[in-house]
C-alpha positions in Angstrom: 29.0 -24.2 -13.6 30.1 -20.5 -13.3 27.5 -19.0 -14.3 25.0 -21.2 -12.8 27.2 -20.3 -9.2 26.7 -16.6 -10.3 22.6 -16.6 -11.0 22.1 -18.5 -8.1 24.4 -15.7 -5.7 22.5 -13.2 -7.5 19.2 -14.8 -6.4 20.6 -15.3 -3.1 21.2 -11.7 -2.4 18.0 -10.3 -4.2 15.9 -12.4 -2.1 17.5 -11.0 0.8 16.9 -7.2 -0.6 13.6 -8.5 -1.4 12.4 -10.3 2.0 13.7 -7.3 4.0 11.9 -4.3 1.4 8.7 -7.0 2.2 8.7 -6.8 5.6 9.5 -3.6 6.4 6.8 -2.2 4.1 4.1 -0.4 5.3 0.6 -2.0 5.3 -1.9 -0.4 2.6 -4.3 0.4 5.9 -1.3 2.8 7.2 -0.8 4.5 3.9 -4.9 5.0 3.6 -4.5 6.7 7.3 -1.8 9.2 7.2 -3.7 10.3 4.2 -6.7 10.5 6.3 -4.9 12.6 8.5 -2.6 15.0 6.5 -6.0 16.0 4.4 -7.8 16.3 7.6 -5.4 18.5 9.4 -4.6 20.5 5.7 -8.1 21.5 5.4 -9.5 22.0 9.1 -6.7 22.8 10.8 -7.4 20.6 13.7 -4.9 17.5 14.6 -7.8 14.2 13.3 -8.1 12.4 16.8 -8.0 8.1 16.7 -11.3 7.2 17.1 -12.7 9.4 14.3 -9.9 8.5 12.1 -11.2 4.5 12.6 -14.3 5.9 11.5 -13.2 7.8 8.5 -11.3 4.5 7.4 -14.2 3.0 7.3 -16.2 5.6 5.5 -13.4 5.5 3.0 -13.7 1.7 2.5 -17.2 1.7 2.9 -19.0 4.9 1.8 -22.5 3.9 2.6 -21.1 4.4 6.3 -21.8 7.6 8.2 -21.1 6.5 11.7 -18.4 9.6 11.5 -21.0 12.0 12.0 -21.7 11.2 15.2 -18.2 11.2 16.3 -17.5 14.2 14.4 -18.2 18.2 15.1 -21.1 19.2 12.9 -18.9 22.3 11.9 -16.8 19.7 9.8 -19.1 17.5 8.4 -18.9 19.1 5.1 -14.9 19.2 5.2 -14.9 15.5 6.1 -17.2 14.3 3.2 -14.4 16.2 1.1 -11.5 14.5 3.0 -13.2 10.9 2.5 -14.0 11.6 -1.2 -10.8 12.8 -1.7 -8.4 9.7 0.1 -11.1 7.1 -1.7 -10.4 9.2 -5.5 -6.7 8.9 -4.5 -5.9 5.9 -2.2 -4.2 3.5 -4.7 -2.5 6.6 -6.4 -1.0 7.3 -2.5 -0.1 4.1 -2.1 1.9 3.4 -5.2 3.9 6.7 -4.8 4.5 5.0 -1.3 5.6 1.9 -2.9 7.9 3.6 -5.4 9.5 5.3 -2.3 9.9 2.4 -0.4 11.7 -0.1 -2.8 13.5 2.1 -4.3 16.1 1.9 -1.5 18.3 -1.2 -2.2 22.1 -1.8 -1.4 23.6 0.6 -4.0 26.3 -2.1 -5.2 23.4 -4.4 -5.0 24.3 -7.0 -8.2 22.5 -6.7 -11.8 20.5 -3.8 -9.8 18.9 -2.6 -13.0 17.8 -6.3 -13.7 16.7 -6.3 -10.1 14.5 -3.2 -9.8 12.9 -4.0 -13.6 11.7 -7.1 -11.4 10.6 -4.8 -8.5 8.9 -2.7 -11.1 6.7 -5.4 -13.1 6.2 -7.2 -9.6 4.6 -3.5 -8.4 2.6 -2.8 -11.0 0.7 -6.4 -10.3 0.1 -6.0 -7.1 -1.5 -2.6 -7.9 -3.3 -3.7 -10.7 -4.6 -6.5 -8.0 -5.6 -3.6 -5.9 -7.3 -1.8 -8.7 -9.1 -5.0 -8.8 -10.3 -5.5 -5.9 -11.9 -2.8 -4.8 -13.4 -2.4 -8.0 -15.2 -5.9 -7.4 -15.8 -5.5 -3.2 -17.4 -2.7 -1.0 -18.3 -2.8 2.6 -17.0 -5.0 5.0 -16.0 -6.9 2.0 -13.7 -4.7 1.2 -11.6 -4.4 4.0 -11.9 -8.1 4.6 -10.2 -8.3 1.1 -7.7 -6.1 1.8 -6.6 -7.6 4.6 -5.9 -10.9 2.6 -4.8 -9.0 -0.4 -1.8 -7.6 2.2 -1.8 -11.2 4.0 -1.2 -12.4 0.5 1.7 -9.6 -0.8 3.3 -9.9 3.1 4.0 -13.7 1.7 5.1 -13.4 -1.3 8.5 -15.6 -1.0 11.5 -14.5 -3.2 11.3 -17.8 -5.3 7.7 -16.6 -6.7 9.4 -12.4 -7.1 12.3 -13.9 -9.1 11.0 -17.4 -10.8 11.7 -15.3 -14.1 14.3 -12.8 -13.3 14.7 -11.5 -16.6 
């Protein structure tokens, strides 16, 4: 009964690490917009204002669409093919350097922690490979559509599904 008491504390407390890493993670959309904006501002120089960012996200999701150029300075248009070619090449890499970050912090007497994050790891790697996935298989407005239910669907992952098979 001992040990059974000390799996199921374990669990306990992982799910809690786990449920609050969840929610406090930042939405793939967010991660796909600072990079919109840090390669922006690195190679124009010019702060990337909201309502041309909204356009670039869509460009990146959708490269058949160019409503950017009429929101954008002629001046730039080369720069900003370069920006959208170059968040699109990179956007899952982005995002799973921001999802290493971001679950790596954890209570640091959190229980079994290596057991834990091994979890964390193989869970990560799925959801990426799911990513990978999907946008390989939808473009458009099908993409983002996807991705919204490919986040709706991570954002729910219970603890019970993470940890079915701790080990």
């Amino acid at each position: 009964m001992h040990d059974s008491e000390n799996l199921q504390q374990r669990l306990v407390w992982w799910s809690d690490v786990f449920e609050t890493s969840l929610q406090s993670q930042a939405p793939l959309l967010d991660v796909l917009n600072q990079q919109l904006t840090v390669e922006y501002q690195t190679l124009t120089g010019d702060v990337l204002a909201t309502g041309l960012r909204a356009k670039l996200q869509d460009a990146v999701l959708d490269r058949s669409d160019q409503a950017w150029r009429a929101e954008a300075d002629g001046k730039v248009h080369e720069w900003i093919e370069i920006v959208i070619e170059s968040v699109d090449s990179r956007l899952v890499e982005a995002y799973e350097d921001y999802l290493l970050r971001h679950w790596q912090a954890r209570p640091a007497d959190l229980v079994e922690a290596a057991a834990y994050d091994k979890r964390i790891t193989l869970l990560l790697h799925a959801h990426l490979q799911s990513l990978r996935d999907l946008r390989s298989n939808n473009r458009g407005g099908a993409l983002l559509t996807a991705i919204s239910s490919f986040q709706d669907a991570w954002r729910n992952t219970s603890a019970m599904e993470a940890f079915a098979s701790p080990e």
